[in-house]
MIDOSE-1310 file (N, C-alpha, C; in nm, 2 decimals, decimal comma, always signed):
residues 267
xxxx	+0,08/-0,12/+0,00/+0,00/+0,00/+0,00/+0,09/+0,12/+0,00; +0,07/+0,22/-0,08/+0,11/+0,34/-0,11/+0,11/+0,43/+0,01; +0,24/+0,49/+0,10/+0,20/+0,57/+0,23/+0,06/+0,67/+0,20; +0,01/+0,71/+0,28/-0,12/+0,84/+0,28/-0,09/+0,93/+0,20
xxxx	+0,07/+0,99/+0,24/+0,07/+1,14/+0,15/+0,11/+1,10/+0,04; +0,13/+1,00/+0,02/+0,20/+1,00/-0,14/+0,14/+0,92/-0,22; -0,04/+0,91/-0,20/-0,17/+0,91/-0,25/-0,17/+1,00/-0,35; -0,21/+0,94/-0,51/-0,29/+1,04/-0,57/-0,34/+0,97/-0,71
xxxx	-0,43/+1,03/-0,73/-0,57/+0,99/-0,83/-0,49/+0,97/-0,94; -0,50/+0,81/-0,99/-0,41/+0,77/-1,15/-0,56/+0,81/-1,23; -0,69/+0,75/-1,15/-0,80/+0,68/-1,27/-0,88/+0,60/-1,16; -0,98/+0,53/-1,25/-1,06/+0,43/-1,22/-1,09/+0,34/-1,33
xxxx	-1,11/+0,19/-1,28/-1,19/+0,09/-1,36/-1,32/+0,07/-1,29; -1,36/+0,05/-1,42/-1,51/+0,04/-1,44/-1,53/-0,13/-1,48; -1,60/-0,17/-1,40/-1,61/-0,34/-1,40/-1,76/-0,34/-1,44; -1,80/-0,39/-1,55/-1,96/-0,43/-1,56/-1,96/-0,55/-1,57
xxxx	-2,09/-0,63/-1,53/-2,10/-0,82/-1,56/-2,26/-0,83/-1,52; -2,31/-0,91/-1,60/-2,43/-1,00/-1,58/-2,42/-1,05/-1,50; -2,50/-1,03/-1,39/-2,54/-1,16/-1,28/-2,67/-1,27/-1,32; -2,62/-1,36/-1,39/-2,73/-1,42/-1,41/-2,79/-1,57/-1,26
xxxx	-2,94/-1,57/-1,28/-2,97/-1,59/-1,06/-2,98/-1,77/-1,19; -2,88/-1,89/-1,10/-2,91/-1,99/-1,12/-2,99/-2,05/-1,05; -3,04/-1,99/-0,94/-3,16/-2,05/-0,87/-3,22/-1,93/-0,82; -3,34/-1,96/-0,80/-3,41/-1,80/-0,72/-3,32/-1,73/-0,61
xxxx	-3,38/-1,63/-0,64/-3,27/-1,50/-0,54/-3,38/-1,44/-0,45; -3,37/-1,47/-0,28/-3,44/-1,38/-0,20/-3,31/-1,31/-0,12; -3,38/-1,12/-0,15/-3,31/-1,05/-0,03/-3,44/-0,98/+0,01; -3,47/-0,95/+0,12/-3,55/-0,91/+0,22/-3,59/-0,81/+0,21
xxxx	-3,68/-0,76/+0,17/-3,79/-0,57/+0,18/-3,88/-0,64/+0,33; -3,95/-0,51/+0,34/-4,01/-0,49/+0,49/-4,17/-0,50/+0,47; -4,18/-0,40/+0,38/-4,29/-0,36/+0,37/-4,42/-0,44/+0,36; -4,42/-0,50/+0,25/-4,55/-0,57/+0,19/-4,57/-0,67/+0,37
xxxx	-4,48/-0,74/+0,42/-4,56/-0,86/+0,50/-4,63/-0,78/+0,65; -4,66/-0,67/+0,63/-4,76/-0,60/+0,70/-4,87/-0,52/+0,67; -4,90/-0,57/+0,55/-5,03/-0,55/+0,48/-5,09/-0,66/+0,49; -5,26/-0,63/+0,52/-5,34/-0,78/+0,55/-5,31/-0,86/+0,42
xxxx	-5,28/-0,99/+0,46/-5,28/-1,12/+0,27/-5,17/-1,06/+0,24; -5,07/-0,95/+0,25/-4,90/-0,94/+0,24/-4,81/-1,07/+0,25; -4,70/-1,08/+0,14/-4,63/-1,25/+0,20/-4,52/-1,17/+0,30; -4,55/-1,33/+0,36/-4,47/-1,33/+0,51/-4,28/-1,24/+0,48
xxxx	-4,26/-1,33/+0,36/-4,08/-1,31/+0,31/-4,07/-1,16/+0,18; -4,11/-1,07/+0,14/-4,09/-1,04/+0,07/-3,94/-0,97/+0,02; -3,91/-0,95/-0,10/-3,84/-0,89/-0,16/-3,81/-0,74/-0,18; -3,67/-0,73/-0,18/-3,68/-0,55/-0,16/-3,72/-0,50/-0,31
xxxx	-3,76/-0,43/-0,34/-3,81/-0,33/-0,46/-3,75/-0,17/-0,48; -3,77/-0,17/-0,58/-3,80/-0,02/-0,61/-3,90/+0,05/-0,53; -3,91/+0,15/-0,48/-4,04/+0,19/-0,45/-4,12/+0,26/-0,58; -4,04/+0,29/-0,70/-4,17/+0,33/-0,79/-4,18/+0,29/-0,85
xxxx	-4,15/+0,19/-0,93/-4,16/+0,07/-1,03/-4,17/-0,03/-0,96; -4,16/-0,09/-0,86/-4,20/-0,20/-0,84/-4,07/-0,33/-0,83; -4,03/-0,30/-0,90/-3,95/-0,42/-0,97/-3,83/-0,44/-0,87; -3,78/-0,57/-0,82/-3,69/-0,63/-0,78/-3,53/-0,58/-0,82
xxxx	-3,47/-0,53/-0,72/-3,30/-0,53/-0,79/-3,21/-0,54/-0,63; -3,10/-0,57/-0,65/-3,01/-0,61/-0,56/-2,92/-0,53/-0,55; -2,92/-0,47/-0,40/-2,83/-0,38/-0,30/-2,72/-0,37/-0,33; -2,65/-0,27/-0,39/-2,53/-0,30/-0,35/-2,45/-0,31/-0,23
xxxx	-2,47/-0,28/-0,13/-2,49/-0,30/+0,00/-2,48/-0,43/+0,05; -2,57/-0,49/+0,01/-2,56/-0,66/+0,02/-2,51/-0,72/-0,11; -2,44/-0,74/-0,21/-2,34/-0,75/-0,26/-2,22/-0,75/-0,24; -2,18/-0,61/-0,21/-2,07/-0,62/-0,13/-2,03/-0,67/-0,01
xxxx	-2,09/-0,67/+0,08/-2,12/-0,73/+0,21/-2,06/-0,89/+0,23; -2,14/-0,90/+0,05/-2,13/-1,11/+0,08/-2,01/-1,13/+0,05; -1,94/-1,04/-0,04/-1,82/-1,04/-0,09/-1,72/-1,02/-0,02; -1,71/-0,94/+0,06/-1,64/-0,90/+0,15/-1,62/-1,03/+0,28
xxxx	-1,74/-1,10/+0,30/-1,74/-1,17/+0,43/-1,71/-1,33/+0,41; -1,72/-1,33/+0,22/-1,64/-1,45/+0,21/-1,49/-1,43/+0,20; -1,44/-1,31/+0,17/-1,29/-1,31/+0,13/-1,22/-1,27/+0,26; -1,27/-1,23/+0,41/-1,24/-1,23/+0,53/-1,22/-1,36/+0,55
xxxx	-1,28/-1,42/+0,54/-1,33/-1,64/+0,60/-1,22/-1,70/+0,51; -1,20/-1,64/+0,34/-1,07/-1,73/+0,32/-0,95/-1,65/+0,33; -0,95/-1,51/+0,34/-0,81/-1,50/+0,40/-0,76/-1,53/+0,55; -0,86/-1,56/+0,58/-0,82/-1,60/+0,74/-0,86/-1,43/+0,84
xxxx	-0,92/-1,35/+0,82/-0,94/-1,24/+0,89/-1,12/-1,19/+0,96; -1,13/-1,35/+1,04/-1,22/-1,34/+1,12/-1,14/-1,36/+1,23; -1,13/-1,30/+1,36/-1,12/-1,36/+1,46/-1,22/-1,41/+1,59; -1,24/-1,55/+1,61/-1,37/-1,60/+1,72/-1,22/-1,57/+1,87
xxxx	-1,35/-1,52/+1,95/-1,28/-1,53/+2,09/-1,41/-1,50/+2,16; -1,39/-1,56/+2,27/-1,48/-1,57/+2,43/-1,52/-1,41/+2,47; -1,63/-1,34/+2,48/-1,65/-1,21/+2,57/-1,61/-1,25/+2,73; -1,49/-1,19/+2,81/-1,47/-1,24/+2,90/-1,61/-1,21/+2,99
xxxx	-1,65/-1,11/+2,97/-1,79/-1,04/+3,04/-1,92/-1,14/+3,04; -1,96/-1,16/+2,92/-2,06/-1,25/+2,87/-2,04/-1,40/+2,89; -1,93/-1,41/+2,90/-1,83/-1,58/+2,86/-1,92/-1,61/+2,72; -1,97/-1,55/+2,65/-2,03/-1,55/+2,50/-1,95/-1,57/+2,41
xxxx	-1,90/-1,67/+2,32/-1,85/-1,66/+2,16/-1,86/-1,55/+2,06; -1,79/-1,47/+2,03/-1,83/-1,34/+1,92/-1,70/-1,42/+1,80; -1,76/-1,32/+1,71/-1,66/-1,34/+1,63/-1,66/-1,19/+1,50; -1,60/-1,11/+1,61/-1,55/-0,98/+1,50/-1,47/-0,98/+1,41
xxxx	-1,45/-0,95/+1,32/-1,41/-0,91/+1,14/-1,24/-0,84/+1,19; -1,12/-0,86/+1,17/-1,00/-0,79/+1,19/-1,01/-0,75/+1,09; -1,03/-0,57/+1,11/-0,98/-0,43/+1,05/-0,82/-0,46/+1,02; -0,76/-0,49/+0,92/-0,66/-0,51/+0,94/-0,64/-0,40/+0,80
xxxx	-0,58/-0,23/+0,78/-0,58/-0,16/+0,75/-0,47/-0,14/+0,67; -0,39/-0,26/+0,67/-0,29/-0,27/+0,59/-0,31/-0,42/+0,50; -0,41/-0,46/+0,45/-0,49/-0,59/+0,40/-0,54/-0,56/+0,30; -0,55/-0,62/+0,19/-0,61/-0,56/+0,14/-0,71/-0,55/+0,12
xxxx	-0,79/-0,65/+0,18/-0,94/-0,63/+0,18/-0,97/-0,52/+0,22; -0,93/-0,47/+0,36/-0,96/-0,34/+0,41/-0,91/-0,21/+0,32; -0,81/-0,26/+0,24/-0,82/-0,11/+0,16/-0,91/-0,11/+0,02; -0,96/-0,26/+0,00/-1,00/-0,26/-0,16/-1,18/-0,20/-0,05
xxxx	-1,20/-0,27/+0,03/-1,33/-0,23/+0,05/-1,39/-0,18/+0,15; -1,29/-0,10/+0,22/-1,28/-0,02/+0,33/-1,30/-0,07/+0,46; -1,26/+0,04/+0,55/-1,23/-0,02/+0,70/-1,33/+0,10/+0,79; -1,35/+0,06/+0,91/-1,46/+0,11/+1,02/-1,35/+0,25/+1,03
xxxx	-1,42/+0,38/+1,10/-1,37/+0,46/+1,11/-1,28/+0,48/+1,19; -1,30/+0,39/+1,31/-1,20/+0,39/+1,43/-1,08/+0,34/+1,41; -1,05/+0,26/+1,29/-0,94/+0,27/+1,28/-0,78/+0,30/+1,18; -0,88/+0,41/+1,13/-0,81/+0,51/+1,05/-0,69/+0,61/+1,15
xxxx	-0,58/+0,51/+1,18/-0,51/+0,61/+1,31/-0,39/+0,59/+1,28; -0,29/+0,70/+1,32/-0,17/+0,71/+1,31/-0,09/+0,68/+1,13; -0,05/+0,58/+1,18/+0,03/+0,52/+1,01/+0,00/+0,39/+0,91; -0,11/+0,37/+1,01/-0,24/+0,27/+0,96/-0,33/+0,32/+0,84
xxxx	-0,32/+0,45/+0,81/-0,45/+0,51/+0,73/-0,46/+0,44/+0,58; -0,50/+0,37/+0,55/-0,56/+0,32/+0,40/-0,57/+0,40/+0,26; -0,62/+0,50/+0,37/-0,65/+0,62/+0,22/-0,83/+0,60/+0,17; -0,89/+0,63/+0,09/-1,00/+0,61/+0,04/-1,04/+0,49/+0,00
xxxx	-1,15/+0,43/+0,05/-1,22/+0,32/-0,01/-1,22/+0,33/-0,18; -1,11/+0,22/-0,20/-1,13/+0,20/-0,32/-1,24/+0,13/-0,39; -1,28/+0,07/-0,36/-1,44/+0,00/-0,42/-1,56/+0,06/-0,43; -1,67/+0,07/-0,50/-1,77/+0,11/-0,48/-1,92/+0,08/-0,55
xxxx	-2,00/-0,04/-0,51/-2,04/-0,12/-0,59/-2,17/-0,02/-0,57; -2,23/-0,04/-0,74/-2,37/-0,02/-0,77/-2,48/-0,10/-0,73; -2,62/-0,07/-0,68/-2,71/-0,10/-0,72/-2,72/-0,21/-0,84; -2,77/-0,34/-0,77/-2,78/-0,38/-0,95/-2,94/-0,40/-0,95
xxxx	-2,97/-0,32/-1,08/-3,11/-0,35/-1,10/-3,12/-0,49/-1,29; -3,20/-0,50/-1,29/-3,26/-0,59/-1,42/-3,20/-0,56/-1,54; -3,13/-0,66/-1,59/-3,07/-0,62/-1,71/-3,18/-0,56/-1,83; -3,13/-0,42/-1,89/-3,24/-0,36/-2,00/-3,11/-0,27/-2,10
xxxx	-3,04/-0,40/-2,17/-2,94/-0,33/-2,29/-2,87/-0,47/-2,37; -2,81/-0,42/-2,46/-2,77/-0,54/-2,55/-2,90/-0,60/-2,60; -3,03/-0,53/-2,62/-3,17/-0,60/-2,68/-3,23/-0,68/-2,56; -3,19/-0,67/-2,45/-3,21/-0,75/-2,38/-3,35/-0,67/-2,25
xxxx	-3,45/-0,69/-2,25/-3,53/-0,65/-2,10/-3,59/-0,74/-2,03; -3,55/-0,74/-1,92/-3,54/-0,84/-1,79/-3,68/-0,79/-1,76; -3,73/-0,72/-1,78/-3,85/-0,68/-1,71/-3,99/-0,72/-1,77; -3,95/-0,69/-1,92/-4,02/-0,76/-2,00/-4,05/-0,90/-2,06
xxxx	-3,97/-0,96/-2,01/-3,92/-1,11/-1,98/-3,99/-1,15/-1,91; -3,97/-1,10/-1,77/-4,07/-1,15/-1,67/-4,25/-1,11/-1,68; -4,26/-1,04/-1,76/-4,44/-0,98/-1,79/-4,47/-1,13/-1,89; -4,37/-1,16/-2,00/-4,39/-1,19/-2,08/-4,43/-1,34/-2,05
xxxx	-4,37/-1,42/-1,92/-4,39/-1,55/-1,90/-4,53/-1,57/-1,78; -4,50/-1,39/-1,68/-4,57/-1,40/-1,56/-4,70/-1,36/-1,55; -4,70/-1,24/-1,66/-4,78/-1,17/-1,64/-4,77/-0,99/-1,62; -4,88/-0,88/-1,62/-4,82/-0,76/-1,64/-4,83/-0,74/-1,51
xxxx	-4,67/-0,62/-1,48/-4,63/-0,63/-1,39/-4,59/-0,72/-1,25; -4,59/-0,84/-1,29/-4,53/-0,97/-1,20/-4,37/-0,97/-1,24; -4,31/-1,01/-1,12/-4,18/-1,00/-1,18/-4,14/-1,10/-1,05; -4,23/-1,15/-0,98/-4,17/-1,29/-0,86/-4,23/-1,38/-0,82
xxxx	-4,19/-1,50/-0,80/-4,23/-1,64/-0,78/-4,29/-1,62/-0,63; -4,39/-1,67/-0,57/-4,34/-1,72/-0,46/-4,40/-1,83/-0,41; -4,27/-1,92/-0,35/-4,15/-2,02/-0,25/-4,25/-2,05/-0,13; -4,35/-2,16/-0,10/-4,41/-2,20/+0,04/-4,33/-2,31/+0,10
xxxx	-4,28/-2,29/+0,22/-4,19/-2,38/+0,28/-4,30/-2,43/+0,38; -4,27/-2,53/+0,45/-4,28/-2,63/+0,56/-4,18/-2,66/+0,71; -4,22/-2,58/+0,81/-4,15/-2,62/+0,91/-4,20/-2,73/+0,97; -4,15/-2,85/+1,00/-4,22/-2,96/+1,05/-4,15/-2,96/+1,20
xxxx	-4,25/-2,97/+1,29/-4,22/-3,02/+1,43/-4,17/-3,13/+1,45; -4,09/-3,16/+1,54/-3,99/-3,28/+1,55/-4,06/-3,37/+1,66; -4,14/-3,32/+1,72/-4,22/-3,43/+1,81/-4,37/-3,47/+1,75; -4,42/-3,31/+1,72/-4,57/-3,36/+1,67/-4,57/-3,42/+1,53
xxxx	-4,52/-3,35/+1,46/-4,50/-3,37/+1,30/-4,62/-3,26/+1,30; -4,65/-3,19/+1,33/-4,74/-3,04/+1,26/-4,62/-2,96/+1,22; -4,71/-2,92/+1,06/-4,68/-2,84/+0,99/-4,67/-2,67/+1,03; -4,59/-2,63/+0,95/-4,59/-2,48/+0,98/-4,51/-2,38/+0,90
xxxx	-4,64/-2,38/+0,78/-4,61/-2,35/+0,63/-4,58/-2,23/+0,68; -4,49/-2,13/+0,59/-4,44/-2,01/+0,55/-4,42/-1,99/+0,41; -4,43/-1,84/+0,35/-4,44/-1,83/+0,22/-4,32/-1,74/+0,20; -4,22/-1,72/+0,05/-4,11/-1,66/+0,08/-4,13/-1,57/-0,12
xxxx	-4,10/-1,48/-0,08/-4,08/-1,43/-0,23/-3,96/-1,43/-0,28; -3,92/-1,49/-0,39/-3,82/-1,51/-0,47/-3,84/-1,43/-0,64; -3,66/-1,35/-0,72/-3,65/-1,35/-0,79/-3,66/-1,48/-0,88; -3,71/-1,55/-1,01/-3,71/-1,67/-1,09/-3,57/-1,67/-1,13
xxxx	-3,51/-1,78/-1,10/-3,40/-1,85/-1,15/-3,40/-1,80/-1,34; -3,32/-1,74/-1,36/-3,32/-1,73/-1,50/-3,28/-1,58/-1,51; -3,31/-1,53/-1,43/-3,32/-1,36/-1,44/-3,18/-1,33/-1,47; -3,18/-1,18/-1,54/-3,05/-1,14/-1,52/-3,07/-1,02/-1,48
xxxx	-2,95/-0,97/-1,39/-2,91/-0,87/-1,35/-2,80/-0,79/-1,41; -2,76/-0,62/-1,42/-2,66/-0,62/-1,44/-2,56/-0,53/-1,34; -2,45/-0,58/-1,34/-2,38/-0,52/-1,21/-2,29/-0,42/-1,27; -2,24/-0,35/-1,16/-2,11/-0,27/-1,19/-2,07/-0,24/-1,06
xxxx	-1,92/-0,22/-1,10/-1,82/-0,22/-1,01/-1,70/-0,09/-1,02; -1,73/+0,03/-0,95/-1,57/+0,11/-0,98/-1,46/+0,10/-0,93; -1,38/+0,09/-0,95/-1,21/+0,12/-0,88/-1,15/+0,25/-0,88; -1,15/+0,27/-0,74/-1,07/+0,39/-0,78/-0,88/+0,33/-0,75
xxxx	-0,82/+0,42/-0,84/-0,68/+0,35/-0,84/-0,61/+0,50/-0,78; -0,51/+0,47/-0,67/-0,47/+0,57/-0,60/-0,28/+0,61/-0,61; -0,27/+0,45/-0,62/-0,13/+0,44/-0,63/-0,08/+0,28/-0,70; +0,03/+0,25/-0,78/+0,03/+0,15/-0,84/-0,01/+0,02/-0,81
xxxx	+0,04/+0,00/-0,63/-0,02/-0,10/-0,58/-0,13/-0,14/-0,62; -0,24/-0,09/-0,60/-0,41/-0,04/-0,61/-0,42/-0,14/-0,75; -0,35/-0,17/-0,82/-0,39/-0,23/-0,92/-0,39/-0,41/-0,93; -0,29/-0,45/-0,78/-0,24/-0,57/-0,78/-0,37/-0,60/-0,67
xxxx	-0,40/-0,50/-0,59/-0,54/-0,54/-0,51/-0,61/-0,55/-0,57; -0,70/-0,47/-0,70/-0,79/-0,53/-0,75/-0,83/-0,68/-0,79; -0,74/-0,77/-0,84/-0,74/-0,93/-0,79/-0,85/-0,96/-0,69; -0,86/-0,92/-0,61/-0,94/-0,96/-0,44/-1,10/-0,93/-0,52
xxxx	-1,11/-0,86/-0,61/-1,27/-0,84/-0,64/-1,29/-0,97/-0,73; -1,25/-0,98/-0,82/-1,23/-1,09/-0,90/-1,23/-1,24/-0,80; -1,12/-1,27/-0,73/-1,15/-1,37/-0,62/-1,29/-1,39/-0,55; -1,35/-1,22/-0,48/-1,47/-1,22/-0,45/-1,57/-1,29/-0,51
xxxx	-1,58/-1,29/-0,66/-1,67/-1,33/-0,72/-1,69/-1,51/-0,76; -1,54/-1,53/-0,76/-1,52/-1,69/-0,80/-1,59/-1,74/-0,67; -1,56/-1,66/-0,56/-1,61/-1,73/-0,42/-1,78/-1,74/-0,39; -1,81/-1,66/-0,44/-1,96/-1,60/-0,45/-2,02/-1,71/-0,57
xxxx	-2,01/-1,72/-0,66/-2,04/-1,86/-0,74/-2,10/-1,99/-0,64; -2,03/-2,00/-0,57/-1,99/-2,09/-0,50/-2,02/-2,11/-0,41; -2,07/-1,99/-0,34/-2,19/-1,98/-0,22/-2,32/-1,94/-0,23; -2,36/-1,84/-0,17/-2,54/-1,82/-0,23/-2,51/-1,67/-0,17
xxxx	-2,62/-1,58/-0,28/-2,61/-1,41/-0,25/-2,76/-1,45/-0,16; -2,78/-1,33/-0,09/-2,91/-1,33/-0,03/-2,98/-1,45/+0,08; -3,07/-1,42/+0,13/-3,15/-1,52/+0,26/-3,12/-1,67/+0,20; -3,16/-1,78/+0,27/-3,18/-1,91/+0,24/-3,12/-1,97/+0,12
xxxx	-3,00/-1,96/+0,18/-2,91/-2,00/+0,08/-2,86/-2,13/+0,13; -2,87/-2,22/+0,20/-2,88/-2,34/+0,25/-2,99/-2,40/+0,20; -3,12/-2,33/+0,16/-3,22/-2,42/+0,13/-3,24/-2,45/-0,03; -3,12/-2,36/-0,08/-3,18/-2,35/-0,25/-3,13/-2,24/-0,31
xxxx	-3,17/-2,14/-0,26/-3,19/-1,98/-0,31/-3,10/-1,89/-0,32; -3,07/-1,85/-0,44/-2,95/-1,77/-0,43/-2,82/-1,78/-0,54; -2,82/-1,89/-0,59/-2,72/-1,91/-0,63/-2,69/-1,87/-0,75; -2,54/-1,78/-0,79/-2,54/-1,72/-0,91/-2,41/-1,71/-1,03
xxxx	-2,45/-1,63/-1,10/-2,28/-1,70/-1,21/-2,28/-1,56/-1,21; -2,15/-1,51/-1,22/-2,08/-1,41/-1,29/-2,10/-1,42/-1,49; -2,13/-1,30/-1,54/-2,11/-1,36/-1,68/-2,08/-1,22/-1,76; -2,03/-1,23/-1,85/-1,98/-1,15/-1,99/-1,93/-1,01/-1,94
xxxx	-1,78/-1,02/-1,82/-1,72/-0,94/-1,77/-1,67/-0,79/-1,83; -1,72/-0,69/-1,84/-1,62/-0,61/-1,93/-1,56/-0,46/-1,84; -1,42/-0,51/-1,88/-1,32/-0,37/-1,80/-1,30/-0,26/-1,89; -1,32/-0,17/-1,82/-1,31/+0,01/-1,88/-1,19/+0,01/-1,81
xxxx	-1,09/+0,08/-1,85/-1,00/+0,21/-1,79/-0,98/+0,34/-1,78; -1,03/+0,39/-1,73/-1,04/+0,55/-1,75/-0,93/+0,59/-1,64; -0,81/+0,67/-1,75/-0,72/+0,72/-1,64/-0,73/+0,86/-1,60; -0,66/+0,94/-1,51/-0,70/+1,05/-1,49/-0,75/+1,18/-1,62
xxxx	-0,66/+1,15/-1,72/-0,71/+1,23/-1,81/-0,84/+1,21/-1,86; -0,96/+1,13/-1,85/-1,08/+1,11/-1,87/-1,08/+1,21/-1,84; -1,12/+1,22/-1,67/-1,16/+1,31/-1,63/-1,15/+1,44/-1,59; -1,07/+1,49/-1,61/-0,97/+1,63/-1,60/-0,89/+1,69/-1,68
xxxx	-0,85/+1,61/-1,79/-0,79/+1,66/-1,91/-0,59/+1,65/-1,86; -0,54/+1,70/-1,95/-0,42/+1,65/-1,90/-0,35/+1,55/-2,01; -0,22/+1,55/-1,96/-0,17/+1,41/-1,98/-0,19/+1,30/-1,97; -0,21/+1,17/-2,05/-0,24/+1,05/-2,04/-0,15/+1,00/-1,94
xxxx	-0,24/+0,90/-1,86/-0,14/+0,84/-1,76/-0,23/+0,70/-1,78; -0,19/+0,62/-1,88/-0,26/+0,48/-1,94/-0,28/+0,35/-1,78; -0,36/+0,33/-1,74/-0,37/+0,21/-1,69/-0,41/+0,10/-1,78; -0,31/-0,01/-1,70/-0,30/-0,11/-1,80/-0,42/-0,23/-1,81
xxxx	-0,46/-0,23/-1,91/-0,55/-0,33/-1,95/-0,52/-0,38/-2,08; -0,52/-0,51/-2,06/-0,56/-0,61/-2,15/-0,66/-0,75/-2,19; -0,76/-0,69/-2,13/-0,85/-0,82/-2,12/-0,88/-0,90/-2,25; -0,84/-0,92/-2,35/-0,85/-0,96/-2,47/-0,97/-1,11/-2,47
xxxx	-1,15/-1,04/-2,44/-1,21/-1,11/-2,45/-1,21/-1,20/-2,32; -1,12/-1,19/-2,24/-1,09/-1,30/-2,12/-1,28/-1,20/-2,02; -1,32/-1,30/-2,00/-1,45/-1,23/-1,93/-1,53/-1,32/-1,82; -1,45/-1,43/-1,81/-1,51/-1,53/-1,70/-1,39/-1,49/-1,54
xxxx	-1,52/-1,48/-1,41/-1,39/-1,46/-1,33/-1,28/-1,55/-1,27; -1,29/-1,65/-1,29/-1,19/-1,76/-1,27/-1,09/-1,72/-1,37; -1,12/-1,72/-1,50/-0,98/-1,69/-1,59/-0,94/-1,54/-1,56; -1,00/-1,46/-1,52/-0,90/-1,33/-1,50/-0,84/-1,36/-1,38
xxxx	-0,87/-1,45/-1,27/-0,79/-1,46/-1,15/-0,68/-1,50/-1,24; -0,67/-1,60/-1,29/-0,56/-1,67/-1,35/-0,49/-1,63/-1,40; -0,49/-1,51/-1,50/-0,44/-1,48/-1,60/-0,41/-1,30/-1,59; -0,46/-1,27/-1,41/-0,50/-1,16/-1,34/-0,36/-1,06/-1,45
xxxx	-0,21/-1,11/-1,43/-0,09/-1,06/-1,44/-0,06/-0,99/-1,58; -0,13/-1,10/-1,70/-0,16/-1,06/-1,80/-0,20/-0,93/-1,85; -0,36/-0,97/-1,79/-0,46/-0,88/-1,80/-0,39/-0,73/-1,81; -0,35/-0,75/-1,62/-0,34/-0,59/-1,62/-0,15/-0,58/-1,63
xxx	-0,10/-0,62/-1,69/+0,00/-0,54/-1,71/+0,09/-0,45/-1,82; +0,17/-0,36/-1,73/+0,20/-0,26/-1,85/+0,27/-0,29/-1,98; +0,23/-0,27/-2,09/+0,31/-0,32/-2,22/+0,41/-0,19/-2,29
């Protein structure tokens, strides 16, 4: 990591990809299951359109708390107070998780400082480009303005065997989303950490985004990855200061982990 003062703005990458949901996707809205005949589980929405899209907020989040778990930067320990199990997240401010996707404020101290959150994930709403509308997809199979399944589970009691149905709203397996991702790049390092987003995502394959992800729900692909480089002269005019890309078509995230050195180096 580049010291604090000798931080300064090269550019950003701009990361776009289809999330396409291999199995239904539930993340949690509030609202609807407190309206009478409202389902119990619903989905977050838009509030003026209606339509289903995923947080970036919880996106990042899952990303982040898988790549803590395989770098090894959970720590479990005893509340001596509570004699309770916790298990807080090590801020470790010189990691790069904590610099690619930021750290709590408290511990921006002394010679520790990170600099600016480099990451900063979009909103992903319904894919609507490349001829493609996710919205109209869903009218087209569901109905006008339907755009969700919903999921009735069964809690069964272990002594009586009574049932104890619950109803869950789900995005349909099939959907696509589209994501984006910015980088801001501060100092050269900043480019060998981007890797860690790419890893994020092979890991996320592989797990489940959103609630009930142990029962089914959730599960998703990365697809048809494409990198921008915009260096500081985009945006302020100036001198070119070229960041290096080469993605030549490479658009799956497992092959850019692989081939990460390729990709981004200078020619």
């Amino acid at each position: 990591m580049g010291s604090p003062d000798k931080l300064s703005f090269m550019g950003k990458y701009i990361i776009k990809a289809d999330i396409k949901l291999l199995t239904a996707l539930h993340i949690g809205g509030t609202e609807e299951g407190f309206e009478i005949g409202g389902i119990d589980n619903p989905v977050i929405k838009d509030k003026i359109t209606g339509v289903p899209y995923i947080p970036g907020s919880s996106l990042k989040g899952k990303m982040r708390s898988l790549l803590e778990w395989a770098y090894n930067k959970v720590e479990i320990k005893k509340n001596e107070k509570t004699k309770e199990w916790e298990g807080p997240v090590s801020h470790d401010p010189k990691h790069s998780i904590g610099i690619v996707f930021g750290i709590a404020a408290e511990y921006h101290q002394g010679e520790n400082l990170p600099g600016p959150t480099r990451l900063a994930v979009r909103d992903v709403y319904p894919k609507n480009e490349d001829g493609y509308n996710q919205v109209k997809e869903w009218e087209k199979y569901m109905g006008d303005k339907i755009f969700t399944e919903i999921k009735t589970e069964n809690s069964i009691d272990r002594l009586t065997s009574a049932a104890n149905p619950r109803s869950m709203e789900r995005v349909p397996a099939g959907s696509l989303f589209s994501a984006e991702f910015v980088y801001d790049v501060f100092c050269p390092e900043d480019i060998e950490y981007l890797k860690i987003l790419f890893e994020a995502m092979v890991l996320l394959e592989d797990s489940a985004l959103g609630g009930s992800g142990s029962r089914g729900s959730g599960r998703i692909k990365f697809e048809k990855i494409r990198i921008e480089a915009r260096d500081k002269s985009y945006y302020i005019g100036g001198d070119k200061l070229v960041l290096p890309l080469n993605q030549n078509g490479i658009n799956d995230p497992r092959q850019i982990v692989e081939r990460f050195s390729e990709i981004f180096s200078q020619k």
